[in-house]
N, C-alpha and C positions, 0 to 999 in steps of 0.2 A: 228376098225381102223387098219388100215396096214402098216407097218414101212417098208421104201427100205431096201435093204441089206446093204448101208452102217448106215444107222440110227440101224439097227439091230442090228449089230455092234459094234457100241457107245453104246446101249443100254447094251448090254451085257459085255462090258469090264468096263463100270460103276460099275455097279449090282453086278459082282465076285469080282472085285478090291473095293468094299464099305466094310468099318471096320464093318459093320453089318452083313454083308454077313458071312467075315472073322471068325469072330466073333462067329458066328452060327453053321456054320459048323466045326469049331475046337472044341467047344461044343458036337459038334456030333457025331463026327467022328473020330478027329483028337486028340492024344497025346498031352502033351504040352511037350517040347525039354529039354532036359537036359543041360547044359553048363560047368557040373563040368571036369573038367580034361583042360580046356581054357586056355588064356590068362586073368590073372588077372585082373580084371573093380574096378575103382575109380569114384565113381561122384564127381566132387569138384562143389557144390553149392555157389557162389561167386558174386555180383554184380561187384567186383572192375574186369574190365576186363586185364588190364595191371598183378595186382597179380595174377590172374587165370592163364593167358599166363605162368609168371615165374613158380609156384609150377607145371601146368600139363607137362611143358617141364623137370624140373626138375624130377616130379617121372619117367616119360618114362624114362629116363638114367639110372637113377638108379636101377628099378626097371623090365624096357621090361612090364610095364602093359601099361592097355586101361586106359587112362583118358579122361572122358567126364564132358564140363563145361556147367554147366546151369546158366542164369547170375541172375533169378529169381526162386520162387516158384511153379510157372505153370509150364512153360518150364521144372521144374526138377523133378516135377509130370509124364509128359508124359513121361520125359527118364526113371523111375523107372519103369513104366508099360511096355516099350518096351523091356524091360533086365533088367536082375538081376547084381546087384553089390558085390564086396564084401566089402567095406567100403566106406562109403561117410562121407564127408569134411561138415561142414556145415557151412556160417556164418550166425551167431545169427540175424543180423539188416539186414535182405532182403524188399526188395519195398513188400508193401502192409502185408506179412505175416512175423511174427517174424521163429527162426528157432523151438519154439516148434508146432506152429501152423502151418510149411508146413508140420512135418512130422505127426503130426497126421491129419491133411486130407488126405496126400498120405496113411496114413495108410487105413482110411475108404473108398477112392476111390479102391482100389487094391481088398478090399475087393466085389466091384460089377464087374470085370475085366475078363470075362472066358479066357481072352489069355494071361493073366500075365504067367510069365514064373515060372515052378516048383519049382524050388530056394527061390523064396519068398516064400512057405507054408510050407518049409522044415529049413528054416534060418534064425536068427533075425540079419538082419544086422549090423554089429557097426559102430556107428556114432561117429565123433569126431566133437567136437562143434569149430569154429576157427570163434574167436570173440575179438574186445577190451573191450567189457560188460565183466565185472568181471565173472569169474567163477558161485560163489555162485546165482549171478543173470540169469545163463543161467540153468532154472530147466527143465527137457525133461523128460517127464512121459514116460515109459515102455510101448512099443504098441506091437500086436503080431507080426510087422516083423521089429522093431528099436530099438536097444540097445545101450543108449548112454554108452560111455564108457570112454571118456576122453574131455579135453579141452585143444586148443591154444591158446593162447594169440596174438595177434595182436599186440600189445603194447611193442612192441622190433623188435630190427632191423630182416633185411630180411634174411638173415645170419642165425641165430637164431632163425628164424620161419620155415625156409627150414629143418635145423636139426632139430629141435622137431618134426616136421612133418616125417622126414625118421626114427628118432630115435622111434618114435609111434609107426610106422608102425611094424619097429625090433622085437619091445616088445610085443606087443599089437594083432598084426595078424599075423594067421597060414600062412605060405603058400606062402610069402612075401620073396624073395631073394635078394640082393644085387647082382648087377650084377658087 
């Protein structure tokens, strides 16, 4: 069968731009990218869209980092394979997966991943749990690229969630400047 030059075309711009393709040949050929020396990346994992809005506008002020919000579990599977973070936010009661169960699938998905970026085989990211589930009730088992490390509370004003959150940050991560 013979394909015109514009079918060729399509053909071809398919085929190199398919994540298999991708995929394959960075496997093969290609490096995978460094990011260390960037602008600092937050994932805030959050269904409440309105608080996501406030906490990712607040750390950009504060902080000149990248926050990106995923409003479920899937959605924040694909952003962790597309870039590396250096702390993600997590709330505990997401649609369909709790937050210990997104992060150990994104653990064992990352693990089939040949384009995840080098950051993740080099670094256990730390996780802060930001949840109104009691502490004790948010248990997050050690995976090889998530290390829970702390928890917020939800369960107090916004004020008070904003600071514990930049005060975490202060304490808690390298790297982290107040602007």
């Amino acid at each position: 069968m013979s394909l015109s030059a514009a079918e060729q075309q399509i053909y071809n711009k398919e085929f190199f731009e398919s994540p298999v393709f991708k995929a394959t040949y960075q496997k093969m050929f290609g490096r995978r990218q460094s990011v260390s020396g960037k602008v600092k990346r937050i994932l805030l994992i959050e269904d409440d869209i309105d608080m996501s809005e406030v906490i990712q506008l607040r750390l950009k002020k504060m902080y000149s980092c990248k926050v990106d919000i995923a409003s479920d579990p899937f959605e924040a599977m694909n952003k962790m394979v597309e870039g590396y973070y250096d702390l993600i936010i997590l709330d505990w009661n997401l649609p369909v997966l709790n937050g210990e169960e997104t992060l150990l699938r994104a653990d064992q998905a990352m693990a089939y991943e040949p384009g995840l970026p080098i950051e993740w085989d080099k670094n256990e990211v730390p996780v802060v749990v930001f949840s109104s589930t009691a502490q004790e009730d948010c248990k997050v088992r050690k995976t090889k690229h998530f290390n829970y490390v702390g928890h917020i509370s939800k369960a107090q004003p916004l004020n008070k969630i904003l600071t514990t959150i930049a005060d975490f940050i202060q304490r808690k991560t390298a790297g982290f400047r107040a602007v």
